[in-house]
ZATIFI-369016 format. One record per residue: residue in one letter; x, y, z of N, C-alpha, C, CB in turn. Coordinates in steps of 0.02 Angstrom, whole numbers, plus 50000, padded with zeros to 5 digits. Glycine has a CB too. Layout:
# ZATIFI-369016
aXYZXYZXYZXYZ;...
***
This chain:
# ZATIFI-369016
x500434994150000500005000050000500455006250000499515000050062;x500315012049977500685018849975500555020650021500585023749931;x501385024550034501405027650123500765034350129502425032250145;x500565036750070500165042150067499335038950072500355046449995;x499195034950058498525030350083498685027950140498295024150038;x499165026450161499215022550228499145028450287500005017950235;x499335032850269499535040550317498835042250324500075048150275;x498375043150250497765046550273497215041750308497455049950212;x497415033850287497005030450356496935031150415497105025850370;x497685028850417498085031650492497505038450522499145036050468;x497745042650476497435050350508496585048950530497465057850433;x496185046950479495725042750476495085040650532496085038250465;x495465037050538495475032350592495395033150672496015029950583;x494815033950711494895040150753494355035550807494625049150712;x494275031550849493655029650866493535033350923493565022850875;x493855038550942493605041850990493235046950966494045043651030;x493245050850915492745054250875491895055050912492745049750803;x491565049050904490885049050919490965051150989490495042150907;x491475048551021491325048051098491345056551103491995042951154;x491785060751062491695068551088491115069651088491995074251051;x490895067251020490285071750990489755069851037490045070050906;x489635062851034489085063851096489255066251162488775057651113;x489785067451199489965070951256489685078951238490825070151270;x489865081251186489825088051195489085087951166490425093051157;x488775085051128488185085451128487655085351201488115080751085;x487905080051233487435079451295487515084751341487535073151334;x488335088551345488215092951383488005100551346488785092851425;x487945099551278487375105451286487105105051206487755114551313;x486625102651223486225099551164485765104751128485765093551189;x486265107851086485895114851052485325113951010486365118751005;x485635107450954484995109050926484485104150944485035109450853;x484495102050983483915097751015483185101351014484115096051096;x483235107651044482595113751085482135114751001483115124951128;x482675114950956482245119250890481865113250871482765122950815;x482305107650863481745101350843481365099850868481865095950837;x481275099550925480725099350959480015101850942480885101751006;x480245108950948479895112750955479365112750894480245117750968;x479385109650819479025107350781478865101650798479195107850730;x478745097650845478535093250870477745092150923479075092250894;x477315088350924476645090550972476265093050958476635093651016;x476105097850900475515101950875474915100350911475375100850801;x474735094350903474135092250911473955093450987474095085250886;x474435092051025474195089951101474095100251139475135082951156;x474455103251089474295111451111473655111951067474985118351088;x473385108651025472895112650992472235110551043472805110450903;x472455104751062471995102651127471895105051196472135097151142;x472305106651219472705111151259472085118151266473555113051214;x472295123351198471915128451188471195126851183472125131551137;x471045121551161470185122051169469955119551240469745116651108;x470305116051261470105115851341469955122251374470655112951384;x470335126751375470565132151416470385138751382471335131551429;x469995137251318469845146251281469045149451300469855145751171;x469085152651303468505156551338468595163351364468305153051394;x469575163951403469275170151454469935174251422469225168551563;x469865181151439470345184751387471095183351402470225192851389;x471555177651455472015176751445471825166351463472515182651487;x472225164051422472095156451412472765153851427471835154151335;x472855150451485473505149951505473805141351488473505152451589;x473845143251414474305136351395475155137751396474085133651310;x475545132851432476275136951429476505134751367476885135251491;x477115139751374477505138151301477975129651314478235146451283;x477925128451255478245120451261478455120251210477845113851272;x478555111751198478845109551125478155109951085479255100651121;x478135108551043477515110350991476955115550965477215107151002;x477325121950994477075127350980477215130850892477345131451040;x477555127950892477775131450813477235125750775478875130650781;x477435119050781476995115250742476335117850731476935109250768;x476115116350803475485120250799475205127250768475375120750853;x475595134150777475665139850736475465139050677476235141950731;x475925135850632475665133450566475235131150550475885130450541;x474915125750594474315121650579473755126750571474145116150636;x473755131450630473125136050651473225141250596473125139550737;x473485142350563473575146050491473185143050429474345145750469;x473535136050429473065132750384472315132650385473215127050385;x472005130250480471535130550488471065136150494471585127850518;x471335142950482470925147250502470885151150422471215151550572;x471335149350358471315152650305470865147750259472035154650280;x470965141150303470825135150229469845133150260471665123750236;x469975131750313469335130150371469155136150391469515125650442;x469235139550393468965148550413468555144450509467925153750315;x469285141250530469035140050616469595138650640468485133750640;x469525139850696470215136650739470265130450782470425141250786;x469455130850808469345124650865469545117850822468405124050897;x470045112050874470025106450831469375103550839470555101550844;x469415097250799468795091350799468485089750867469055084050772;x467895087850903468095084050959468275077250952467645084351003;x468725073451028468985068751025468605061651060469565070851047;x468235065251055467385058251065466935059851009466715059551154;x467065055150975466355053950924465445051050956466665046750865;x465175054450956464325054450983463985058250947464145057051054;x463315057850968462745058350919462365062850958462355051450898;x461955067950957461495072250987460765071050951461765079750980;x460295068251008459575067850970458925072050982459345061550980;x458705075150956458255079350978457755075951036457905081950916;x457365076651065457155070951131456275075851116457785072351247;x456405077951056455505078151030455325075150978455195084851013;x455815076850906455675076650848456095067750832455965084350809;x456895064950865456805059350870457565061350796455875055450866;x457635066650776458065070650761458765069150771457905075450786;x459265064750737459875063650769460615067950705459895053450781;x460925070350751461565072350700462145072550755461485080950652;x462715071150700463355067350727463725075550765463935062450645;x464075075550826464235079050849464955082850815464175076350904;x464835088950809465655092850808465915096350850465785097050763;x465555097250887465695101550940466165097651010464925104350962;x466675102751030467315099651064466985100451131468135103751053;x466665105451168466375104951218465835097551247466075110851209;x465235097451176464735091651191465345083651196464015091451108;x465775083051158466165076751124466805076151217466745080251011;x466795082451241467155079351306466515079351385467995085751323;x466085082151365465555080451408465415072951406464945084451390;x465275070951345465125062951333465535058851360465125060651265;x466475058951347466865056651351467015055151402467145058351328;x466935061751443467075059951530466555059251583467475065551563;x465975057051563465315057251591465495051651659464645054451527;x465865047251659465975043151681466225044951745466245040151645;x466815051551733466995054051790466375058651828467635057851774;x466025062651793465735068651818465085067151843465705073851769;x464965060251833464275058551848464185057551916464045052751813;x463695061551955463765060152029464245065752074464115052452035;x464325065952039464785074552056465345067852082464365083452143;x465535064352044466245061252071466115056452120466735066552105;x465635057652133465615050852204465565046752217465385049452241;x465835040452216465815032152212465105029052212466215028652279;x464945032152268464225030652302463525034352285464305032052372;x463695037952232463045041352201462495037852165463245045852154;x461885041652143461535036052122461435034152061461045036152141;x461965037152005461945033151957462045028451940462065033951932;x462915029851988463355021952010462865015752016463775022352096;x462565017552089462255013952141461825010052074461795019052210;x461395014752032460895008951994461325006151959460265011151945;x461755007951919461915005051866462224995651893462525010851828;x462584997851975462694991951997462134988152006463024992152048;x461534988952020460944986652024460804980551971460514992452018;x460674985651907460674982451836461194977751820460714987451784;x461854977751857462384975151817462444967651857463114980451818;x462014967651918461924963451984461134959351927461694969752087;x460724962751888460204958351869460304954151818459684961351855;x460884959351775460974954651722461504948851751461274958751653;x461824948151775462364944051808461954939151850462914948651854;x461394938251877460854933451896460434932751819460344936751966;x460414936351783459894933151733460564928251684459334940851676;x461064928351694461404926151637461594919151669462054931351610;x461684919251733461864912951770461414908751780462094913951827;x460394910251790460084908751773460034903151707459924913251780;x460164909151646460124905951591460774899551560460064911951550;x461274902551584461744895251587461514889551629462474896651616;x461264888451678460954884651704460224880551678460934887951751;x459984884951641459484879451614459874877851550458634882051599;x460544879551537460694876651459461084869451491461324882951397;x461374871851522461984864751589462034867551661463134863851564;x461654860451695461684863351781462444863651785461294857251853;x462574866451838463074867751857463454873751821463344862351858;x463304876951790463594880951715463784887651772462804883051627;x463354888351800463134895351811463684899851863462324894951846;x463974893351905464404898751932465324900651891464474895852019;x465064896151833465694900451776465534905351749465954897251716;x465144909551749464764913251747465104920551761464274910851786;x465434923651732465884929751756465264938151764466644930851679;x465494941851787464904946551817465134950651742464994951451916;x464594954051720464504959551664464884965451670463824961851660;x465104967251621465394973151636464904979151613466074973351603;x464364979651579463914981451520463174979151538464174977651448;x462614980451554461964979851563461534984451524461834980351627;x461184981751482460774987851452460774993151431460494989351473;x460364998851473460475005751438460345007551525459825009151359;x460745013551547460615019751599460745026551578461025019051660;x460125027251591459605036051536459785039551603458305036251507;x460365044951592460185049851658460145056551639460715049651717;x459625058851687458945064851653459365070951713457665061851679;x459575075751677459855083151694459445087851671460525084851665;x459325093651710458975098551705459605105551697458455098351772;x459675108551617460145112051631460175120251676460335112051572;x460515123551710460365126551747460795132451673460545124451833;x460885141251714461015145751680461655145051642460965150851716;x461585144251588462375142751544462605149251555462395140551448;x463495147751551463835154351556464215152451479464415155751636;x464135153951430464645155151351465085160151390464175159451261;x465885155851387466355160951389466845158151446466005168451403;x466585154651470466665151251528467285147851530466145147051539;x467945149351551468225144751537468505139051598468655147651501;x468015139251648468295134751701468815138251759468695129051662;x468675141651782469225142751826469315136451890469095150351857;x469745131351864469845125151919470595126251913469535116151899;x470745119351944471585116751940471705117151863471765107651971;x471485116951838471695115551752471745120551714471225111551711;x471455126951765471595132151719472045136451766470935135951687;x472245135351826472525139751870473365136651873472055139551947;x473415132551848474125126851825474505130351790473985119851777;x474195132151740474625134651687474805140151680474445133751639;x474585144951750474765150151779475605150251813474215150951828;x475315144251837475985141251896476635138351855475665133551953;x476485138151810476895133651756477285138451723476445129451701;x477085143551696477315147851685477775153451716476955148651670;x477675154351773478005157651829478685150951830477385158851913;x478705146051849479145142251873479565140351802478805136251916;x479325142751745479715142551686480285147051681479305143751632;x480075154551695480315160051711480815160451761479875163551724;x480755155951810481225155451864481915151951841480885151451920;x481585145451804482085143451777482485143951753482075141851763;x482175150551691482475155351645483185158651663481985160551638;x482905159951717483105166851753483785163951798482375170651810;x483895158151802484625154251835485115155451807484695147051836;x485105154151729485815155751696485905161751680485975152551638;x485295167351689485475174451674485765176151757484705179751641;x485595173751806485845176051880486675174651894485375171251940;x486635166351854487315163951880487945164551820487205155351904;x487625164651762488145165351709487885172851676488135158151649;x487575176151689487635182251645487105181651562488565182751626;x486815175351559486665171051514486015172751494486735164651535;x485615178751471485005179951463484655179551402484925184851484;x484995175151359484635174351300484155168151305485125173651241;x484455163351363483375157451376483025162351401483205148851456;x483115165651436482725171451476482015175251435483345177951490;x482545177251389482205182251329481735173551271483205188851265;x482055171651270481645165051212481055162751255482225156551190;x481075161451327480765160351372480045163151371481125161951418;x480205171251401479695175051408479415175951348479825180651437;x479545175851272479495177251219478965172351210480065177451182;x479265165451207478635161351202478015160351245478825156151199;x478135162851314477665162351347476995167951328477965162551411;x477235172351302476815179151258476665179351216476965184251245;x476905174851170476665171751120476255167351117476985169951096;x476155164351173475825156951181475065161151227476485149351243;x475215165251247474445168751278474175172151235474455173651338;x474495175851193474175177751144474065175351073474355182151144;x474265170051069473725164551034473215161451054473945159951017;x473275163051119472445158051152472055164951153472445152651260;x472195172251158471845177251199471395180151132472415183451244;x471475177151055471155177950997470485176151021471445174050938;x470015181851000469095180051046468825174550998468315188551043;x468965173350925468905168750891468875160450925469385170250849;x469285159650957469235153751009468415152751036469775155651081;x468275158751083467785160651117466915156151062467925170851121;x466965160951024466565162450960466095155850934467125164550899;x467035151550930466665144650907466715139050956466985141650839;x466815141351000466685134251047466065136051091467405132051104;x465665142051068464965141051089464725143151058464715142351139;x464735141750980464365142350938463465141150940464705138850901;x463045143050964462345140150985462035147251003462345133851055;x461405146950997460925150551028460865147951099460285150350991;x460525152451147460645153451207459755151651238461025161551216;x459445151651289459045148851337458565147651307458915152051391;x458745139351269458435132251228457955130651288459095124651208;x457535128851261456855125751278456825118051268456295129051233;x457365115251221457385108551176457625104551254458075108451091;x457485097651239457635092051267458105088051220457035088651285;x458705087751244459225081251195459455078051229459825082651150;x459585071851189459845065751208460765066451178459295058851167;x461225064851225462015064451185462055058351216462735070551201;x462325052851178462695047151186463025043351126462305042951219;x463335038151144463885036351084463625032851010464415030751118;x462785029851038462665027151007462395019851012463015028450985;x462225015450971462085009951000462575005751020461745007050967;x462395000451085462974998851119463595001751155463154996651087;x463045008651157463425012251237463105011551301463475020451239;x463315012151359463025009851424462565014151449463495008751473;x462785022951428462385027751448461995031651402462715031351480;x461655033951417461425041351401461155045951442461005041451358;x461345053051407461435057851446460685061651418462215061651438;x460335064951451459475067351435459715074951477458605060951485;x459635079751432459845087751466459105092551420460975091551429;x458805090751489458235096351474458455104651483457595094651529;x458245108851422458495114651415457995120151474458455116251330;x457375120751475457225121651532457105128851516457695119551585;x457355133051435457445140251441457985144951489456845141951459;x458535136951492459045142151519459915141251496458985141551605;x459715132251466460395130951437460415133251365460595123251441;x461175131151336461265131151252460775126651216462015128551229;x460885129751161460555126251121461135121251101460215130551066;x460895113051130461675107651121461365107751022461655095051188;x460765104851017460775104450915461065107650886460215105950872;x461245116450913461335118850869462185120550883460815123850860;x462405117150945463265117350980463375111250934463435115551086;x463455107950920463335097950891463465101650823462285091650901;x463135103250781463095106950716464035108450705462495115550726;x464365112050756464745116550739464465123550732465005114350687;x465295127450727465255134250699465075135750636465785137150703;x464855130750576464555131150536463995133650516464575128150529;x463535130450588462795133050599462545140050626462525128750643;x462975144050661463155149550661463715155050622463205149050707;x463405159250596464155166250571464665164850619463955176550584;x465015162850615465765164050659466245163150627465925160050715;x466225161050566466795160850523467585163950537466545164050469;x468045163150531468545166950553468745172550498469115162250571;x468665177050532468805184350509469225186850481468845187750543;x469485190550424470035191850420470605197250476469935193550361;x470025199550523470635199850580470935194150597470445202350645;x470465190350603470875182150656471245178350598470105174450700;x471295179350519471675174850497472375178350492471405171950436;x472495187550505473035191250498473365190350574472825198950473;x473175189850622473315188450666473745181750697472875189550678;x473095177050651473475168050672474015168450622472895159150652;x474265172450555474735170850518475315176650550474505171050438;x475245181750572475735185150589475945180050674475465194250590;x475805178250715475865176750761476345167250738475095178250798;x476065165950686476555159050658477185163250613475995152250592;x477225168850612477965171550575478275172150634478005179350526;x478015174450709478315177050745478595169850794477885182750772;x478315164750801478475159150810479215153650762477785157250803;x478955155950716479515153450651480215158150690479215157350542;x480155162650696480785166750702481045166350768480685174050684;x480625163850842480715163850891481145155250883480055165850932;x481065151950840481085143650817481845145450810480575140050733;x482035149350729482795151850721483055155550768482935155550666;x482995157950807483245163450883483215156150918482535171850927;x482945151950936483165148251003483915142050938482105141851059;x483755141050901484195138550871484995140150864483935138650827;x485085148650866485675150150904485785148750953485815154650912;x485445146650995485815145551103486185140351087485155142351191;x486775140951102487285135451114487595131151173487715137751094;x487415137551251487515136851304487005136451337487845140251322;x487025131151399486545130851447485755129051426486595137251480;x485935124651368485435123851337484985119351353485565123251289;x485185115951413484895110751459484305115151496485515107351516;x484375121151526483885124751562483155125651504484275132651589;x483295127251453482965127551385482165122051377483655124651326;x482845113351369482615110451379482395107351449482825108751346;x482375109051497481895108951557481395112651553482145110651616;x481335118351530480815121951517480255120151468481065127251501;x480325118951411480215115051341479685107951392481255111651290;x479955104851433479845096351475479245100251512480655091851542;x479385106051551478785106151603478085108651555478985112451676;x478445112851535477815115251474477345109551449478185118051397;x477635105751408477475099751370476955094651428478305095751344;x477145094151485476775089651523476075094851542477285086651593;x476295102351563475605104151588475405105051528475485110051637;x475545105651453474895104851397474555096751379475215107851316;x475015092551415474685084251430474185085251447474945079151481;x474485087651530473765088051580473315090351575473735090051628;x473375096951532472565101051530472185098351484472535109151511;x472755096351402472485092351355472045084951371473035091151316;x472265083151419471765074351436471425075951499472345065551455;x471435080151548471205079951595470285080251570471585085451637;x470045076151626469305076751627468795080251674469125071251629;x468555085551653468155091151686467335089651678468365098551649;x467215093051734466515093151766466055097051690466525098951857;x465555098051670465055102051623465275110251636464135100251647;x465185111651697465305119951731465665120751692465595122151805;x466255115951687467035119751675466995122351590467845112751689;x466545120651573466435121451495465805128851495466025112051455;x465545130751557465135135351549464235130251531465535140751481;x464285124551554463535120451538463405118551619463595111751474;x463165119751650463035119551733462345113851729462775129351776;x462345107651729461875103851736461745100651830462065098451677;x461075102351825460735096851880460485089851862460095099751909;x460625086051916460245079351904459845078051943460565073951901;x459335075451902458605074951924458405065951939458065078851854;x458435062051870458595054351904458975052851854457975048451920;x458775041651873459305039651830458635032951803460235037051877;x458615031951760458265027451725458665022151699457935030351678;x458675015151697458765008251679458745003051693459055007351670;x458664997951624458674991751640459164988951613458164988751629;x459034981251635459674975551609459504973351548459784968451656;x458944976151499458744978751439458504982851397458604977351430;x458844986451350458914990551306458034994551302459244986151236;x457674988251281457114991251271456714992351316456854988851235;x456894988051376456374989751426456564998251482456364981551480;x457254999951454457195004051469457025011551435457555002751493;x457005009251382456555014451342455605017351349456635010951273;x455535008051348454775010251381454585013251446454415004851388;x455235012951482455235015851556455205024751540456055012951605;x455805025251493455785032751497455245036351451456485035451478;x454965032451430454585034851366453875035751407454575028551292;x453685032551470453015030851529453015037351541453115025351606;x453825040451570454005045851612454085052151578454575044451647;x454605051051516454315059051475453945057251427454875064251436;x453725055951412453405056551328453705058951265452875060951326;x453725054751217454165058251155454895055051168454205067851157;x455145054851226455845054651245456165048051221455925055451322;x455685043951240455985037651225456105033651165455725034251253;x455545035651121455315034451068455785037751029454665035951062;x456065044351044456735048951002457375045751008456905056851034;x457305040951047457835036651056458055029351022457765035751114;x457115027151031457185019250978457565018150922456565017250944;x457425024050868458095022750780458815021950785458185030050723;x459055025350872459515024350860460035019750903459615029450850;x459485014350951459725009450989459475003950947459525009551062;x458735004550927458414997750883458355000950816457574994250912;x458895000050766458735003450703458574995550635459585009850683;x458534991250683458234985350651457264985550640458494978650706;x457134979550627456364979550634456204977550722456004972950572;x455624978350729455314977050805454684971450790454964985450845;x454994968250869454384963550862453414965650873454614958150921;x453124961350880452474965050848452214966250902451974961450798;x452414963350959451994963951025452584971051041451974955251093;x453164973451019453524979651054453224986050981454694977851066;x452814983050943452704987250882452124990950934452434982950796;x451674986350947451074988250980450694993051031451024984550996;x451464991451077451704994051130451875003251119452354989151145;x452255000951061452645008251040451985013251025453235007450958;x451595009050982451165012750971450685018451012450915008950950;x450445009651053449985013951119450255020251146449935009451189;x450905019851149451225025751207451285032051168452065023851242;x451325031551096451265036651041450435040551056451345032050956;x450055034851047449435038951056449455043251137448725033051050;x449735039451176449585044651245449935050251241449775041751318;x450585049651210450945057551197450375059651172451655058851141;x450225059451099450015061051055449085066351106450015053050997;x448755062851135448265063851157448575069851240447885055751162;x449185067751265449615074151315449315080551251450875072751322;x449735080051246450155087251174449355090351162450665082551058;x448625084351152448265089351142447645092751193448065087451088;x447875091551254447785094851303448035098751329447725092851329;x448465099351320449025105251319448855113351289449625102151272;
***
């Protein structure tokens, strides 16, 4: 081999190489913060609809704020809206006309979602719980029953239900507040989150002289409030007319365990016309709000190249970037009470059985119309002739209510 190939192997040849690079990478991992930071869109766009309503919306700055920036550009020039989708798919049924359309609305789609928590105001021992264990105790004797006349002995293999029927629970809505954005832990967090970002900030400008996280810091955090503090937020996440008279039904559909019955009373939203979307109302996004969401994603883009220079202490950066990111987790998945959305419901009872239909005829005895607005979309098969019959009769007694009325 030539001493001049052999020399530049030699030179070459280096296996300590990586070991710098990742040393000096880990101790200060510059460009780590910028990549990021196009990272998450989604979980801030969730984030902001939790928490939009009041003129400052306290999502902190994190990783996925730029992603997001852009997105809400697209969405507000291409979709003329900002609110995302909701992340429960359900159905809203009119509980007169029998009237069903698929929900868009992000408020109704996490009411549904977390009903589970909020039902009972939280309390183990409340009485929705209490029946539903009831029902879940009948079907779990009717099923052990029925294994038993197929093979004695069958019945105590017999595992308990997780699922019984249908439980209809009937809310009376009290004065809606549109605008509302919850003042709980979930919105008072990201207050706290923010302050302790700033602190953080504020270490390497105290101890090293170091005030450029400081400035990227506060920058994004002002950036990040005044992308939520756009009234456009407001606009379409209560898109609806105001003290509804209507009775609706929201649940998932057939082969869900609950449903939720929110008599309007003349004081809640109108949910048909919240369910619809901002479609069903003018709220379109404005060309203030689309000059706004696009100047505010230039100003993000450039805050993206500005943190991309920090070379030092870029670990504080990324601690900041980490706490952010978790409290837009938390506010993004956390599950809230109706209030917190500005929908203040009472509960009045709870209706069910350890079958579908028999608990329809139950609620249908008790309101009229109600139950029957419900049948297409639990029994959208044919009915037998003795439940045809049935249906009927109870049609005529509405029918003969309404004209005494």
């Amino acid at each position: 081999m030539p001493p001049l190939v052999f020399q530049l192997l030699r030179r070459n040849f280096d296996p300590s190489v990586p070991a710098g690079e990742f040393s000096d990478q880990w101790k200060n991992p510059s460009d780590v913060f910028s990549v990021l930071l196009i990272l998450g869109g989604d979980v801030v766009g969730r984030a902001l609809a939790q928490l939009a309503g009041s003129p400052v919306t306290p999502v902190a700055f994190s990783f996925g704020w730029v992603a997001y920036a852009v997105t809400a550009v697209v969405s507000a020039i291409g979709e003329n809206k900002l609110m995302p989708l909701p992340d429960c798919a359900c159905k809203v049924i009119n509980g007169r006309t029998g009237y069903v359309r698929d929900n868009s609305s992000w408020i109704i789609g996490r009411i549904v979602r977390d009903f589970e928590s909020w039902m009972d105001d939280g309390k183990p021992q409340g009485p929705i719980r209490t029946h539903r264990s009831r029902m879940l105790d009948q079907r779990w004797e009717n099923d052990k029953d029925r294994a038993e006349r197929k093979k004695v002995g069958s019945g105590k293999d017999v595992a308990w239900p997780t699922q019984a029927g249908l439980c209809v629970s009937i809310y009376q809505a009290d004065c809606a507040r549109p605008g509302y954005p919850g003042y709980d832990l979930v919105y008072f967090i990201g207050f706290v989150t923010m302050v302790v970002q700033l602190g953080i900030a504020a270490i390497p400008c105290g101890i090293f002289g170091d005030w450029g996280i400081l400035l990227v810091t506060a920058s994004g955090i002002l950036l990040s409030i005044a992308t939520g503090s756009i009234s456009q937020w407001s606009k379409e996440k209560w898109a609806c007319r105001r003290n509804s008279e209507k009775t609706v039904i929201l649940t998932r559909g057939t082969g869900s365990q609950h449903a939720i019955v929110i008599i309007g009373d003349g004081k809640g939203l109108d949910l048909e016309d919240l369910a619809a979307g901002p479609t069903n109302v003018d709220v379109s996004a404005s060309y203030t709000t689309r000059i706004a969401v696009t100047l505010l994603a230039a100003f993000w883009i450039l805050l993206l190249i500005t943190a991309a220079g920090l070379k030092q202490n870029t670990w504080f950066l990324l601690a900041i970037g980490s706490i952010g990111i978790l409290q837009n987790i938390f506010v993004a998945g956390w599950r809230r009470f109706p209030k917190a959305f500005g929908v203040p419901l009472n509960f009045k009872t709870v209706i069910g059985k350890p079958k579908v239909m028999d608990t329809l005829f139950e609620v249908e005895e008790t309101y009229p119309r109600l139950g029957r607005s419900m049948l297409d979309t639990f029994f959208p098969g044919k009915l037998r002739p003795d439940e045809e019959e049935r249906w009927a009769k109870l049609e005529g007694q509405a029918n003969a209510l309404d004209g005494s009325l």
